[in-house]
Backbone as XML, in Angstrom:
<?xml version="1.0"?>
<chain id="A" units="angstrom">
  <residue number="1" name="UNK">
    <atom name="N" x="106.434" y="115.583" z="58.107"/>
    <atom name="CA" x="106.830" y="115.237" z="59.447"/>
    <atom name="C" x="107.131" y="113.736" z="59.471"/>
  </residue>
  <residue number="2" name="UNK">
    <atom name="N" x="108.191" y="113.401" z="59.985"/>
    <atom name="CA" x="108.728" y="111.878" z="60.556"/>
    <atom name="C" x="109.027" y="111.571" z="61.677"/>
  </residue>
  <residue number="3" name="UNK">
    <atom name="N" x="108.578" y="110.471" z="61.843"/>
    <atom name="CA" x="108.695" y="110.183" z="62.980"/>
    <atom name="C" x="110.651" y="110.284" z="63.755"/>
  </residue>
  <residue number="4" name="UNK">
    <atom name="N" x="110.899" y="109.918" z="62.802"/>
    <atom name="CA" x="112.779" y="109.831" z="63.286"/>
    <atom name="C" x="112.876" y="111.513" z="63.349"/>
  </residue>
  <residue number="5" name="UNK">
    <atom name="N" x="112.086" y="112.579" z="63.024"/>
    <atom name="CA" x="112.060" y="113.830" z="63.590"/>
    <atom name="C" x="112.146" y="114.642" z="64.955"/>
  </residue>
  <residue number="6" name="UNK">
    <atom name="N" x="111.231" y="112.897" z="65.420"/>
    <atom name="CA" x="111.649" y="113.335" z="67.049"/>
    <atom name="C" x="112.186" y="112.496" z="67.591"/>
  </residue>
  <residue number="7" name="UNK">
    <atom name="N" x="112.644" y="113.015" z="69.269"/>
    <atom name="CA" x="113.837" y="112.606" z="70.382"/>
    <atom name="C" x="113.071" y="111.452" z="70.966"/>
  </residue>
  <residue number="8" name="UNK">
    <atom name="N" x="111.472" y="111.615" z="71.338"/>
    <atom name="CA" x="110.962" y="111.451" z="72.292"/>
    <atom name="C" x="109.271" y="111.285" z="72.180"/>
  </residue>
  <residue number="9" name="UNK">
    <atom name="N" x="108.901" y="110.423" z="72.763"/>
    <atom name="CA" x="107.247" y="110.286" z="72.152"/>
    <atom name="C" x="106.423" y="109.807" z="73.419"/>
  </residue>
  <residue number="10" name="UNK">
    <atom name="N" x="105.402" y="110.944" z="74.412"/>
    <atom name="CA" x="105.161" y="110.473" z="75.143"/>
    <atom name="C" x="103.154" y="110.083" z="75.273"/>
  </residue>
  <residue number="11" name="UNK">
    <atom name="N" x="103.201" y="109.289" z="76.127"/>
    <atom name="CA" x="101.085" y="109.169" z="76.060"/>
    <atom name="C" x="100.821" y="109.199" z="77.657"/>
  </residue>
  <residue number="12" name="UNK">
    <atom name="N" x="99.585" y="110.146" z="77.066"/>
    <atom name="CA" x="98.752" y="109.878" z="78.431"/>
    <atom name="C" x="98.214" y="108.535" z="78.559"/>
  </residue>
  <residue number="13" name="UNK">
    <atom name="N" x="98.490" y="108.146" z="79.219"/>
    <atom name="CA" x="97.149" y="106.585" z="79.337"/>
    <atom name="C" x="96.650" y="106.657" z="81.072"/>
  </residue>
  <residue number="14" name="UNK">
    <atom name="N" x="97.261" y="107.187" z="81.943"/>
    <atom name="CA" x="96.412" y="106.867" z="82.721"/>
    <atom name="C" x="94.986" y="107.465" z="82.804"/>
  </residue>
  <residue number="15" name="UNK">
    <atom name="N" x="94.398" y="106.741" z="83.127"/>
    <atom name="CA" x="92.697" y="107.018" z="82.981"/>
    <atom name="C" x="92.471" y="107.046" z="81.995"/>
  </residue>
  <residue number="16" name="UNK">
    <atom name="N" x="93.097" y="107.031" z="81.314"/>
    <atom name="CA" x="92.636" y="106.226" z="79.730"/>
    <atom name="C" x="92.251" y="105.207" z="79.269"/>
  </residue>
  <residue number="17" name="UNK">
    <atom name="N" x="93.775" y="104.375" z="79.025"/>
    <atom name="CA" x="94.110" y="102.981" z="79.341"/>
    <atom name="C" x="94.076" y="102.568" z="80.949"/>
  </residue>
  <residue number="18" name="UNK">
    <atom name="N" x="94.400" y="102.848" z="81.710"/>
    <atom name="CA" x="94.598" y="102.328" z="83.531"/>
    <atom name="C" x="92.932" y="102.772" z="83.979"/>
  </residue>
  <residue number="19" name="UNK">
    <atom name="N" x="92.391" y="102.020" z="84.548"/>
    <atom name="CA" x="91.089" y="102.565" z="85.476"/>
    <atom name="C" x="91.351" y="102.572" z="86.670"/>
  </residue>
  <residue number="20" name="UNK">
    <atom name="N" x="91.875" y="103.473" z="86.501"/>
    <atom name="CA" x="92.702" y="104.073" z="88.604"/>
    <atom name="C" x="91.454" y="104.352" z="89.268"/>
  </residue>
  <residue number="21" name="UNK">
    <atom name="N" x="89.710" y="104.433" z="88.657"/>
    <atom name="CA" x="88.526" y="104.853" z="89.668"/>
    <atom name="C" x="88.104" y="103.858" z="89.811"/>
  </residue>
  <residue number="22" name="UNK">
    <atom name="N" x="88.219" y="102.075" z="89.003"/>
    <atom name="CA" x="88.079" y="101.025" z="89.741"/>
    <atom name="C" x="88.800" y="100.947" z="90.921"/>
  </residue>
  <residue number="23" name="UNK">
    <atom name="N" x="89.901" y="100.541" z="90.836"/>
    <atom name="CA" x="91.078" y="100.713" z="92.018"/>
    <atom name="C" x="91.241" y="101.400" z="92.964"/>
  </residue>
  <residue number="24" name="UNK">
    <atom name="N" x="90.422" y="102.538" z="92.787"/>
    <atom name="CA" x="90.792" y="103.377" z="94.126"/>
    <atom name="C" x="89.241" y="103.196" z="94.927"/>
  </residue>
  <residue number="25" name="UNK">
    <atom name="N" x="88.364" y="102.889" z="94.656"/>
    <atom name="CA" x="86.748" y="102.404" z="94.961"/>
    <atom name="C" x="87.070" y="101.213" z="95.531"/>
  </residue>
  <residue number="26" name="UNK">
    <atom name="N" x="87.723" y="100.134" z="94.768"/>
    <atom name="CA" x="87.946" y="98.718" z="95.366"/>
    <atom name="C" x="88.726" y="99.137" z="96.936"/>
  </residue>
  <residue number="27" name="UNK">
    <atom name="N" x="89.981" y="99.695" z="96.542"/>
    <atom name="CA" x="90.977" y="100.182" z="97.771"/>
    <atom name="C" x="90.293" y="100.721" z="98.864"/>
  </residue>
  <residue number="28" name="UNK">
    <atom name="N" x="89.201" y="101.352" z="98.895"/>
    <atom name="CA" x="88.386" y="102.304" z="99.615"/>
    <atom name="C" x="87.413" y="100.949" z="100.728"/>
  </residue>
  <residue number="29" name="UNK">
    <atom name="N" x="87.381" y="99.877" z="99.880"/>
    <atom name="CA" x="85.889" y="99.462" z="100.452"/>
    <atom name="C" x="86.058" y="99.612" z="102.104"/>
  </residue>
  <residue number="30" name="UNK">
    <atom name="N" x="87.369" y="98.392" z="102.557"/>
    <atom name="CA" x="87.480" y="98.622" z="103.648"/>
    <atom name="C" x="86.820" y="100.048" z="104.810"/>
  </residue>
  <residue number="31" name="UNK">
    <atom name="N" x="87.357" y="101.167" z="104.118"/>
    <atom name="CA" x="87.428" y="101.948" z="104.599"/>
    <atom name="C" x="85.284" y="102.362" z="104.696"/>
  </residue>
  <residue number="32" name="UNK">
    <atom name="N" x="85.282" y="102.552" z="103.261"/>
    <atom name="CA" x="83.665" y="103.040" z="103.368"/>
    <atom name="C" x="82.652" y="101.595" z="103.572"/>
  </residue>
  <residue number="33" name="UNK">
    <atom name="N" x="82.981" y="100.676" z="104.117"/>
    <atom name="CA" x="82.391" y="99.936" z="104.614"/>
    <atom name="C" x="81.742" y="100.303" z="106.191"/>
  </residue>
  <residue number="34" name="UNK">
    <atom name="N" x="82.756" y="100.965" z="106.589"/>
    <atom name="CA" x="82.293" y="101.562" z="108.311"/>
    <atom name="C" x="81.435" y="102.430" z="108.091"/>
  </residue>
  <residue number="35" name="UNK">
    <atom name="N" x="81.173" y="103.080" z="107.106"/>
    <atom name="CA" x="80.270" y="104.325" z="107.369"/>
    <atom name="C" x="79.070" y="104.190" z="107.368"/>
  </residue>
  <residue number="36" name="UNK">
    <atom name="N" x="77.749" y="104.744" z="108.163"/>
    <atom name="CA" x="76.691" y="104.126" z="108.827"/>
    <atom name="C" x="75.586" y="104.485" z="107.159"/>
  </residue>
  <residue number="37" name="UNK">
    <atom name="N" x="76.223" y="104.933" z="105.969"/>
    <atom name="CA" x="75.327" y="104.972" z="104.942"/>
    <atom name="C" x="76.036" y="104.966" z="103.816"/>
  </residue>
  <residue number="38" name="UNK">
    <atom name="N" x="75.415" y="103.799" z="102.701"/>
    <atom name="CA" x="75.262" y="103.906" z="101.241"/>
    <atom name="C" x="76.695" y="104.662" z="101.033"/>
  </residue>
  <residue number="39" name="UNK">
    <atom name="N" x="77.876" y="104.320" z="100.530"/>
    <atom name="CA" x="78.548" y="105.275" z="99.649"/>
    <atom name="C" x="78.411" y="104.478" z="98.097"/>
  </residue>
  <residue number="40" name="UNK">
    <atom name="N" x="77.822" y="105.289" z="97.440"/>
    <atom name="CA" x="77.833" y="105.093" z="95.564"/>
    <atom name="C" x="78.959" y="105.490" z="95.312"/>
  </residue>
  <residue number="41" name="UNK">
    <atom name="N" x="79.645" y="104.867" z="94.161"/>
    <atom name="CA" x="80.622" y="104.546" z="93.323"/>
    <atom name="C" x="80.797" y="106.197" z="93.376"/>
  </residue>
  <residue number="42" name="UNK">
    <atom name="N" x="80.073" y="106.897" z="92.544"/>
    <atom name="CA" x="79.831" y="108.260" z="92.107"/>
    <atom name="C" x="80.497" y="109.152" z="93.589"/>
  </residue>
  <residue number="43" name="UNK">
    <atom name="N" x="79.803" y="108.665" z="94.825"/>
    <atom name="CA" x="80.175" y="109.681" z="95.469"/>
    <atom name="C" x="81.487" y="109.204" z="96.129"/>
  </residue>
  <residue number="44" name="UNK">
    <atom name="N" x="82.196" y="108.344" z="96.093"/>
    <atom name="CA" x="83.435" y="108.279" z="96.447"/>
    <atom name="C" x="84.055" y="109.219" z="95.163"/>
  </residue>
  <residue number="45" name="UNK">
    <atom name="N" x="83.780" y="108.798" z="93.815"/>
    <atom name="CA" x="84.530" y="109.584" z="93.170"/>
    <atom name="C" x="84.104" y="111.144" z="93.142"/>
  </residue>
  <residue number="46" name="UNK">
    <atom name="N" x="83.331" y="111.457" z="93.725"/>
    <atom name="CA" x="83.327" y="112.952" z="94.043"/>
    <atom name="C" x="84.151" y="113.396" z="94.869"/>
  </residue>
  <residue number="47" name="UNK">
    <atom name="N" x="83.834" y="112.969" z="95.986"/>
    <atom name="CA" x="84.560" y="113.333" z="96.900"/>
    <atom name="C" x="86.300" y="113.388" z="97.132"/>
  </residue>
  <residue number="48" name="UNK">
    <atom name="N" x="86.646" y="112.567" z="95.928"/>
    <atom name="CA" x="87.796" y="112.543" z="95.969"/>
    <atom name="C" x="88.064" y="113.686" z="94.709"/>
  </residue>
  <residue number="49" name="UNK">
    <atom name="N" x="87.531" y="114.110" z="93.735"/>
    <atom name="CA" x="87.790" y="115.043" z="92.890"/>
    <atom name="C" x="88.040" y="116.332" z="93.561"/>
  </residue>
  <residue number="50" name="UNK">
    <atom name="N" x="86.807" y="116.415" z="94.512"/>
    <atom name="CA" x="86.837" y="117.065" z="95.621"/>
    <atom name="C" x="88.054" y="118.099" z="96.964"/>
  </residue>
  <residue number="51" name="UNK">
    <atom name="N" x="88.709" y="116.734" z="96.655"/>
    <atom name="CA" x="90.265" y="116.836" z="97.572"/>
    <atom name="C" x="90.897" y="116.765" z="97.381"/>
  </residue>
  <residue number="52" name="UNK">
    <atom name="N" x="91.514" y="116.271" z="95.660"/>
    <atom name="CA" x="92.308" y="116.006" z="95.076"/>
    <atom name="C" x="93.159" y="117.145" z="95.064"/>
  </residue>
  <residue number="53" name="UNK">
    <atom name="N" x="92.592" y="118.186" z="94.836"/>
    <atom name="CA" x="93.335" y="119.382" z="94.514"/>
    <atom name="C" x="94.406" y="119.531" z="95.736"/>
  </residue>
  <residue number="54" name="UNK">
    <atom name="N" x="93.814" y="119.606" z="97.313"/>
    <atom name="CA" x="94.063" y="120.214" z="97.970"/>
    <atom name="C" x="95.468" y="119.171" z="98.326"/>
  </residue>
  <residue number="55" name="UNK">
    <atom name="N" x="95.679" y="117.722" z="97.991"/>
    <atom name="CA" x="96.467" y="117.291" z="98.246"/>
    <atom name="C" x="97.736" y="117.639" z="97.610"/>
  </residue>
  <residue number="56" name="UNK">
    <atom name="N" x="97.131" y="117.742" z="95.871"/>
    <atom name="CA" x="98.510" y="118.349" z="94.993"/>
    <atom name="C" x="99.032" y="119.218" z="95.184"/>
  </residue>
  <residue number="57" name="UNK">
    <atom name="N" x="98.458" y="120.059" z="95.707"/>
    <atom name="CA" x="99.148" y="121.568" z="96.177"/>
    <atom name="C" x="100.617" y="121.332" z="97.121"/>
  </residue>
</chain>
């Protein structure tokens, strides 16, 4: 196998290389700053695993 074999060569990197769950926690603070309790790192990212689906659909 060679590489000049192929057209096209692609990579996952996001969430790999990119930490889109820093960024979207930072992006959030505003928001979970109002709420009258504690949101952990963990449960923002639950909650968004959570809903994720329902948005892609």
């Amino acid at each position: 196998m060679k590489l000049s074999d192929f057209k096209a060569l692609t990579f996952d990197v996001y969430g790999t290389l990119i930490d889109w769950e820093s960024g979207m926690v930072e992006g959030l603070k505003p928001l979970t700053g109002r709420v009258s309790h504690e949101l952990s790192r963990d449960d923002i990212l639950e909650a968004h695993a959570r809903h994720e689906s329902f948005q892609q659909d």
